[in-house]
mmCIF file of the N, C-alpha and C atoms, coordinates in Angstrom:
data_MODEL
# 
_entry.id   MODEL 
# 
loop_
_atom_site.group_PDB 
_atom_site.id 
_atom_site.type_symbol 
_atom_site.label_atom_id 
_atom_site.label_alt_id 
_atom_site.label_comp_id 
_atom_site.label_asym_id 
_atom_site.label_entity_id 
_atom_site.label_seq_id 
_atom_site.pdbx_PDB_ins_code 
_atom_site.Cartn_x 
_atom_site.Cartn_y 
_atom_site.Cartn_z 
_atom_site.occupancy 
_atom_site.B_iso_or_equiv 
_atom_site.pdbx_formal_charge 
_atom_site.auth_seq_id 
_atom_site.auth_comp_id 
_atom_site.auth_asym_id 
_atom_site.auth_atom_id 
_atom_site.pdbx_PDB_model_num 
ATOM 1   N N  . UNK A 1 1  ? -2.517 -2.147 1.215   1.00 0.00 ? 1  UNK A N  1 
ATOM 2   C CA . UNK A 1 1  ? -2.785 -0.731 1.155   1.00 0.00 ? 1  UNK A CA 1 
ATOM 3   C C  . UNK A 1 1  ? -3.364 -0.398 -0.210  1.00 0.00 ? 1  UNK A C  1 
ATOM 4   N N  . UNK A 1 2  ? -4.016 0.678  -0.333  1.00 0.00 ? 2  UNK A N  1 
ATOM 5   C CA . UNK A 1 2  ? -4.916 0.947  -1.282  1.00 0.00 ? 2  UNK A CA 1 
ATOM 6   C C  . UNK A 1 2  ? -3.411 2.357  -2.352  1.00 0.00 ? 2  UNK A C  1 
ATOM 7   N N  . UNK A 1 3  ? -3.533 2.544  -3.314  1.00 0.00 ? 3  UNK A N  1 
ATOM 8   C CA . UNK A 1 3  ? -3.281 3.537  -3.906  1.00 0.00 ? 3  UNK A CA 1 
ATOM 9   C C  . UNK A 1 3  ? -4.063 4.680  -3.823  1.00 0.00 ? 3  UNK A C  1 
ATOM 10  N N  . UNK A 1 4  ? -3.532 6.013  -3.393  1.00 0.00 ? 4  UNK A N  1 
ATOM 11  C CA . UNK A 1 4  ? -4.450 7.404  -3.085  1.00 0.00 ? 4  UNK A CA 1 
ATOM 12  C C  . UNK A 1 4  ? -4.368 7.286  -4.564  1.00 0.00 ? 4  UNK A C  1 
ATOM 13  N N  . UNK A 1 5  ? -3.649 7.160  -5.727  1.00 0.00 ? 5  UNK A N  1 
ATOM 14  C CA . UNK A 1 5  ? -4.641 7.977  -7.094  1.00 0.00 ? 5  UNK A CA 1 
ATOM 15  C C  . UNK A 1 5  ? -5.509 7.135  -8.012  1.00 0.00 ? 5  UNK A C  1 
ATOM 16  N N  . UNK A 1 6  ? -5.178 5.587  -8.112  1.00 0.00 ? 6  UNK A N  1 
ATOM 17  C CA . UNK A 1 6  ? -6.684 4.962  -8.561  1.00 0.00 ? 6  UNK A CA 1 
ATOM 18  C C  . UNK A 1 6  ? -7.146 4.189  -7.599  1.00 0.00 ? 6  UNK A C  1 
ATOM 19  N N  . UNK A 1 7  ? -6.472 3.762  -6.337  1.00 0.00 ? 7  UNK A N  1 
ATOM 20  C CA . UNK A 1 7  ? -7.020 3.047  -5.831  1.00 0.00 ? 7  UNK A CA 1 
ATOM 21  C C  . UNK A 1 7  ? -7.425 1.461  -6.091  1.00 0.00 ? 7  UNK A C  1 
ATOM 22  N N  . UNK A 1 8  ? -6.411 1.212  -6.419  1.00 0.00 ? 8  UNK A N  1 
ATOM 23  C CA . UNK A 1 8  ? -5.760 -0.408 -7.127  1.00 0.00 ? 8  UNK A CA 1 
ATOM 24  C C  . UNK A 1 8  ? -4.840 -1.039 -5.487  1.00 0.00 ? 8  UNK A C  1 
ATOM 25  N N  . UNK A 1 9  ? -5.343 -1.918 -4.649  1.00 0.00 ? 9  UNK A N  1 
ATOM 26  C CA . UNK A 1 9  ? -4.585 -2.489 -3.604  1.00 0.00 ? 9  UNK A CA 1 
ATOM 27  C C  . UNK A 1 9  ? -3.236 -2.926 -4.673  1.00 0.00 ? 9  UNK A C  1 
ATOM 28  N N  . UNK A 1 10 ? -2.312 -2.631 -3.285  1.00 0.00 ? 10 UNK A N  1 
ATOM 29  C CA . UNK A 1 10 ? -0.977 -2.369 -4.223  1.00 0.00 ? 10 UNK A CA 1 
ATOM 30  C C  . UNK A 1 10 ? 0.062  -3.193 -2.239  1.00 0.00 ? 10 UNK A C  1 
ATOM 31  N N  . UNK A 1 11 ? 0.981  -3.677 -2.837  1.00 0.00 ? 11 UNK A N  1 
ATOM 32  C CA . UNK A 1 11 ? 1.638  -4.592 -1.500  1.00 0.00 ? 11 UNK A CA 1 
ATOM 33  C C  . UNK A 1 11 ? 2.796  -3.276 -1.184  1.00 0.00 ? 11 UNK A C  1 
ATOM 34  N N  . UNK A 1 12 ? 2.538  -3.279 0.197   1.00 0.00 ? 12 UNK A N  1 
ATOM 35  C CA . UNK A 1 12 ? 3.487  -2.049 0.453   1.00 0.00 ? 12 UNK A CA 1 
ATOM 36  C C  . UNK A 1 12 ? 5.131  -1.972 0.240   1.00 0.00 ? 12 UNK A C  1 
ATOM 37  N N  . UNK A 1 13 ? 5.436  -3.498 0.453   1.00 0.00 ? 13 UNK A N  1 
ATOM 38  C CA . UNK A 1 13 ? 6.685  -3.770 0.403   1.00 0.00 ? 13 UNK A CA 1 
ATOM 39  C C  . UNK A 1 13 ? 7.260  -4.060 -0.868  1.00 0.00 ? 13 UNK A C  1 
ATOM 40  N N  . UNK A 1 14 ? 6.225  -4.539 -1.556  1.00 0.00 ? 14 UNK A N  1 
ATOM 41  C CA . UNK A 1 14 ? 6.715  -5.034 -3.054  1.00 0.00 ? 14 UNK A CA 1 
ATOM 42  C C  . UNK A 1 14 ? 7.150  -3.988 -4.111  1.00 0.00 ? 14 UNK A C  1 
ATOM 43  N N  . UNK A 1 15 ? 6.323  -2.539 -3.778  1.00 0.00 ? 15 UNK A N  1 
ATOM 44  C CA . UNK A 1 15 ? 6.275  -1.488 -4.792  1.00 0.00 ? 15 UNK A CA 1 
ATOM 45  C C  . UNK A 1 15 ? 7.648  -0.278 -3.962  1.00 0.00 ? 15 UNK A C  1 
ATOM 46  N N  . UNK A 1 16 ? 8.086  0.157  -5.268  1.00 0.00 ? 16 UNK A N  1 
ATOM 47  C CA . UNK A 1 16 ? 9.250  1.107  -5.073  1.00 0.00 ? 16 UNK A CA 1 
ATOM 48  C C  . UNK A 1 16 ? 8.549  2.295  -5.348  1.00 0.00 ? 16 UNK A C  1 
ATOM 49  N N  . UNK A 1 17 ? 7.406  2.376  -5.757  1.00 0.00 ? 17 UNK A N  1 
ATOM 50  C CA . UNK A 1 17 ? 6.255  3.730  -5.358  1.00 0.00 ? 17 UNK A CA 1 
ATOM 51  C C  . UNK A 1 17 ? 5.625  3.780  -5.249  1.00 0.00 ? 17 UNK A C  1 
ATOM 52  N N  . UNK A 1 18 ? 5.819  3.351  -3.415  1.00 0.00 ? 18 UNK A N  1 
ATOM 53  C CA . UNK A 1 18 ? 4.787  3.284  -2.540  1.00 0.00 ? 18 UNK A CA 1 
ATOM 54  C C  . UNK A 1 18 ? 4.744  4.802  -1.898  1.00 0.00 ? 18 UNK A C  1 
ATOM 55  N N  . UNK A 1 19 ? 3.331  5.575  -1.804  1.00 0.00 ? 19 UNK A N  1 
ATOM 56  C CA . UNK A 1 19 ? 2.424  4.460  -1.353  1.00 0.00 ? 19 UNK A CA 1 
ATOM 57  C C  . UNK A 1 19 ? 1.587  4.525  -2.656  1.00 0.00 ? 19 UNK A C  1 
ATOM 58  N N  . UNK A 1 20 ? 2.375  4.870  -3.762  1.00 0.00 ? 20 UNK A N  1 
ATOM 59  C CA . UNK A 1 20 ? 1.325  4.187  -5.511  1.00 0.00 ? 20 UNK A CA 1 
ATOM 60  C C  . UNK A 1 20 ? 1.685  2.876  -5.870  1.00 0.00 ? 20 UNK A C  1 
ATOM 61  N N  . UNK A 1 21 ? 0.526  2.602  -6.615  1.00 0.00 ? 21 UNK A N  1 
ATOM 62  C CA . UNK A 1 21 ? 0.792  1.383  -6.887  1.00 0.00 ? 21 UNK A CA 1 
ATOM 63  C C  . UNK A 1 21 ? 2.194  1.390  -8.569  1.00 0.00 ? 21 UNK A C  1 
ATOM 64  N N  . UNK A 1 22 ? 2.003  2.480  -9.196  1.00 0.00 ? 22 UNK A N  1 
ATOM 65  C CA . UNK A 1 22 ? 2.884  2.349  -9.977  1.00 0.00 ? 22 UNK A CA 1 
ATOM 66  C C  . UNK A 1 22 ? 3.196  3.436  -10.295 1.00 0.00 ? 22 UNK A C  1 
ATOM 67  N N  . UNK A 1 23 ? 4.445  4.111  -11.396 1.00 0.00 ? 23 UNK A N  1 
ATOM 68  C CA . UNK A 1 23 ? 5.268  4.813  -11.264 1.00 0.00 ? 23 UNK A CA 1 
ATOM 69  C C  . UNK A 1 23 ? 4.054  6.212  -12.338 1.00 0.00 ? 23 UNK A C  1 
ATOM 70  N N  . UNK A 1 24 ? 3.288  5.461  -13.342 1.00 0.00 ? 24 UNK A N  1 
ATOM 71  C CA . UNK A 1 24 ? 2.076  6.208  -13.288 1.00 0.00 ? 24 UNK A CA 1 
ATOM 72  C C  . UNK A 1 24 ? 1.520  7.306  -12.584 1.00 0.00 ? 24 UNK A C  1 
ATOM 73  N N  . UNK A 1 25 ? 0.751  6.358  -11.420 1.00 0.00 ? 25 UNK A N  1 
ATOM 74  C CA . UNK A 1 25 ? -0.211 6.957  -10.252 1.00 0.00 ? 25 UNK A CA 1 
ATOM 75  C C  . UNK A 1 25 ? 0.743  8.197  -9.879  1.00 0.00 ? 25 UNK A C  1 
ATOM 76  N N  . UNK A 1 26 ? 2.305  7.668  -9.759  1.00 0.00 ? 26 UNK A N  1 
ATOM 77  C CA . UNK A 1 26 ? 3.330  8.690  -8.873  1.00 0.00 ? 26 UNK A CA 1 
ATOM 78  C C  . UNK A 1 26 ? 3.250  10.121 -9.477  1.00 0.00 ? 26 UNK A C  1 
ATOM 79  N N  . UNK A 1 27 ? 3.451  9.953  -10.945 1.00 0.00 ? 27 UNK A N  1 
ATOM 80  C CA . UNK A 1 27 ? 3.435  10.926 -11.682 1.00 0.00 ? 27 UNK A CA 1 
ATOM 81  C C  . UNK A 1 27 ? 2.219  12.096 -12.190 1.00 0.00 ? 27 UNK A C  1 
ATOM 82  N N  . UNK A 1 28 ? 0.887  11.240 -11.903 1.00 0.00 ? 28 UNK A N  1 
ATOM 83  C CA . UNK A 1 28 ? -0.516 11.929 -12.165 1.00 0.00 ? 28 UNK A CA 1 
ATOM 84  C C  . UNK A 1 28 ? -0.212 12.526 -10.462 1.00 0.00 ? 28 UNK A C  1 
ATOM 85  N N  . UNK A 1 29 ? -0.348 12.187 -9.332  1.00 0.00 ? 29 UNK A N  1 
ATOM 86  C CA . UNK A 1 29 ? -0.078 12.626 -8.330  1.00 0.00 ? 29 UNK A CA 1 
ATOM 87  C C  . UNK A 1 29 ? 0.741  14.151 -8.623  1.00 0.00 ? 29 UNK A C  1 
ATOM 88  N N  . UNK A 1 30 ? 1.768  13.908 -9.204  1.00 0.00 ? 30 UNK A N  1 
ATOM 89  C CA . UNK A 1 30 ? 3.161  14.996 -9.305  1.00 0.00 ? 30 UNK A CA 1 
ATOM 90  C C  . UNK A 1 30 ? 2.481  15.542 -9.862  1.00 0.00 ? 30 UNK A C  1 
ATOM 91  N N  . UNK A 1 31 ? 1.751  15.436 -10.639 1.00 0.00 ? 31 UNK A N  1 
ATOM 92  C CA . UNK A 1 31 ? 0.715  16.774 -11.813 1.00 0.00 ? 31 UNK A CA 1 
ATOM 93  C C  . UNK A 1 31 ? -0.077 17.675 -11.292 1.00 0.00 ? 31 UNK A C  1 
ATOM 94  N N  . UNK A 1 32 ? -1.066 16.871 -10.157 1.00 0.00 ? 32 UNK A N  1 
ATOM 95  C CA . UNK A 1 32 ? -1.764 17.826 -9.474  1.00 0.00 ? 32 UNK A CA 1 
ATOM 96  C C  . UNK A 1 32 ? -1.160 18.682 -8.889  1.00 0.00 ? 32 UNK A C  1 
ATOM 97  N N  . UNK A 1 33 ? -0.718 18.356 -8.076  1.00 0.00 ? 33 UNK A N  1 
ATOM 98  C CA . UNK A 1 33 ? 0.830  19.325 -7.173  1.00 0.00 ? 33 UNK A CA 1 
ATOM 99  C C  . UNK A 1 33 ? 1.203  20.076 -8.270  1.00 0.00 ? 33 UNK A C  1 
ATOM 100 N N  . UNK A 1 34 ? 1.690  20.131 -8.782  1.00 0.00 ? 34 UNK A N  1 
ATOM 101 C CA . UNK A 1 34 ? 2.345  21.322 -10.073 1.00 0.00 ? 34 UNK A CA 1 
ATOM 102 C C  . UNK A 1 34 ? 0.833  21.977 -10.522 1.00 0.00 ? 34 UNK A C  1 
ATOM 103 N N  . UNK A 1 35 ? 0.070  21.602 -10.879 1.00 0.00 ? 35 UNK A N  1 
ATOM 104 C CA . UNK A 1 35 ? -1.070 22.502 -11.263 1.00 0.00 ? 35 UNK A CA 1 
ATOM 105 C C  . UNK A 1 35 ? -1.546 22.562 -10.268 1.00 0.00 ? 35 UNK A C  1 
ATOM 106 N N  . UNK A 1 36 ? -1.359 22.765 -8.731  1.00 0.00 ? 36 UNK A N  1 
ATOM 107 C CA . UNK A 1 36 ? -1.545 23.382 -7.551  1.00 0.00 ? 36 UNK A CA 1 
ATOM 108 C C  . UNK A 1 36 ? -2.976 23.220 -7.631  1.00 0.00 ? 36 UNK A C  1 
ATOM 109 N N  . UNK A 1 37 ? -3.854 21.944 -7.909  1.00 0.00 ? 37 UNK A N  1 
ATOM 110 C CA . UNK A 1 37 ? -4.938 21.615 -7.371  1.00 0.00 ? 37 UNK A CA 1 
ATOM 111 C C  . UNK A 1 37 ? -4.705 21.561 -6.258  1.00 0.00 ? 37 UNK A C  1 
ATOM 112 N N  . UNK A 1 38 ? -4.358 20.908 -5.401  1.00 0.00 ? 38 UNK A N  1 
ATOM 113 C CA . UNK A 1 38 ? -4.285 20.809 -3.485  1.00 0.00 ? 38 UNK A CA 1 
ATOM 114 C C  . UNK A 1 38 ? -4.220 21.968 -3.073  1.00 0.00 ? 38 UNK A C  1 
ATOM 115 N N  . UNK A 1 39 ? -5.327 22.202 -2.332  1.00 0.00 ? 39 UNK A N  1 
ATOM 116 C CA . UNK A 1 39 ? -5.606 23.763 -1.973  1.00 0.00 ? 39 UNK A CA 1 
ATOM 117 C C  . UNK A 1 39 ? -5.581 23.619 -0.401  1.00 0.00 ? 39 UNK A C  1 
ATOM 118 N N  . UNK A 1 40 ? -5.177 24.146 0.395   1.00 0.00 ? 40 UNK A N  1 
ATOM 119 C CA . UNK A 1 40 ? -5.354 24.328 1.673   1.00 0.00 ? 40 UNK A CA 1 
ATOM 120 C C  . UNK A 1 40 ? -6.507 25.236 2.105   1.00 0.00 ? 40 UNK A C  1 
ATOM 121 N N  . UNK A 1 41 ? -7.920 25.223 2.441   1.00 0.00 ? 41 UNK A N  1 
ATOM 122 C CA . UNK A 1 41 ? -8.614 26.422 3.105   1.00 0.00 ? 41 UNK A CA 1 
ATOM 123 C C  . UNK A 1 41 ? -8.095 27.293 4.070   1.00 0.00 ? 41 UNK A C  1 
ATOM 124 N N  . UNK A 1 42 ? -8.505 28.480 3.468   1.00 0.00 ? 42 UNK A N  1 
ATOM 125 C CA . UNK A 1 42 ? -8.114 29.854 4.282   1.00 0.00 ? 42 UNK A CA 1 
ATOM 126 C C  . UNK A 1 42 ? -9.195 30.802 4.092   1.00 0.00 ? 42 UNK A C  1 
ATOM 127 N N  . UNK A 1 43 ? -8.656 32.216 4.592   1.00 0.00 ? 43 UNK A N  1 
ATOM 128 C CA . UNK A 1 43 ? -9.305 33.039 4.764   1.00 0.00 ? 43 UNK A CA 1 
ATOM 129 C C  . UNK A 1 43 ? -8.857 33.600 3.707   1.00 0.00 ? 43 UNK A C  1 
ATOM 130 N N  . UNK A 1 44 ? -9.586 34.778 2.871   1.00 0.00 ? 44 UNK A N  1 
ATOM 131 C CA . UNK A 1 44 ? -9.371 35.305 1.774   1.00 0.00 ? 44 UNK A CA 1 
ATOM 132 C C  . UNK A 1 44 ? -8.708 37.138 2.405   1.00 0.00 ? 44 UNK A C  1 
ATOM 133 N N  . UNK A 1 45 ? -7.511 36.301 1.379   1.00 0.00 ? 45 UNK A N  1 
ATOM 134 C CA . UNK A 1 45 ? -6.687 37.868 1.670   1.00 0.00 ? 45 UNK A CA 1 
ATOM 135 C C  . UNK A 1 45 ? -7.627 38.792 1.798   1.00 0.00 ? 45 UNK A C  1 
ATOM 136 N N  . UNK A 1 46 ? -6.991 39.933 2.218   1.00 0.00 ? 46 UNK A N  1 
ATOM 137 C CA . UNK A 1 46 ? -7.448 41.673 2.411   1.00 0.00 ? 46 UNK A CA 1 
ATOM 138 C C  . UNK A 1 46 ? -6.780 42.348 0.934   1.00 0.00 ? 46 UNK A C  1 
ATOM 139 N N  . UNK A 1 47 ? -6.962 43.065 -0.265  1.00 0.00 ? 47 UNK A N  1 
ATOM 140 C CA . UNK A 1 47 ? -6.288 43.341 -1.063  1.00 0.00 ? 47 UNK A CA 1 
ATOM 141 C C  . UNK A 1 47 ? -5.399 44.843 -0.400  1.00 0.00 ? 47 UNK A C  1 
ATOM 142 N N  . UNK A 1 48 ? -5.470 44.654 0.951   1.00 0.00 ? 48 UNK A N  1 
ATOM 143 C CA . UNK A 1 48 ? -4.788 46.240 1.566   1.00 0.00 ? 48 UNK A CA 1 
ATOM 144 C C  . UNK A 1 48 ? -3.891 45.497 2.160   1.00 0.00 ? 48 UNK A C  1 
ATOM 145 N N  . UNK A 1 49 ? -3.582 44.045 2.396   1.00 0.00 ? 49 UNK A N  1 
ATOM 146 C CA . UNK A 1 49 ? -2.768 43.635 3.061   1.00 0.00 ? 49 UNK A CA 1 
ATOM 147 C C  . UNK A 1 49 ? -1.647 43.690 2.219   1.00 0.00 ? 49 UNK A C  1 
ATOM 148 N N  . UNK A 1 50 ? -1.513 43.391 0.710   1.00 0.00 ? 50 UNK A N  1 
ATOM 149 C CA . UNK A 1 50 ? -0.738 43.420 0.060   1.00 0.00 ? 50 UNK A CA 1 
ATOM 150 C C  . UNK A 1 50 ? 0.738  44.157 0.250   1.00 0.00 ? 50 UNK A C  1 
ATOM 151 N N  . UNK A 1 51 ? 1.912  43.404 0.662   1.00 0.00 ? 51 UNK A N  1 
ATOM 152 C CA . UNK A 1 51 ? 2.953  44.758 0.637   1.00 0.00 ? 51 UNK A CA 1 
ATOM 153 C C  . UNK A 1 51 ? 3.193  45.132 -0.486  1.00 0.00 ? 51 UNK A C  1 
# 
């Protein structure tokens, strides 16, 4: 299996953060998520929807 953050083949069974190849990748991963890069597409609020 490949690592989603550099993309270094990494053995699925061998690594305890899988699916990273190391505890690194796990943590740059955890960063994006907290600085809420991963965006889901949507529709852009109404500013009248607001309660």
């Amino acid at each position: 299996m490949r690592c989603p953050t550099c993309g270094t083949r990494a053995a699925w069974h061998a690594s305890s953060h899988r699916p990273f190849c190391s505890l690194t990748c796990r943590l740059i991963d955890l960063g994006v998520w907290l600085d809420e890069c991963y965006r889901i597409p949507g529709k852009e609020a109404d500013p009248g929807d607001v309660p």
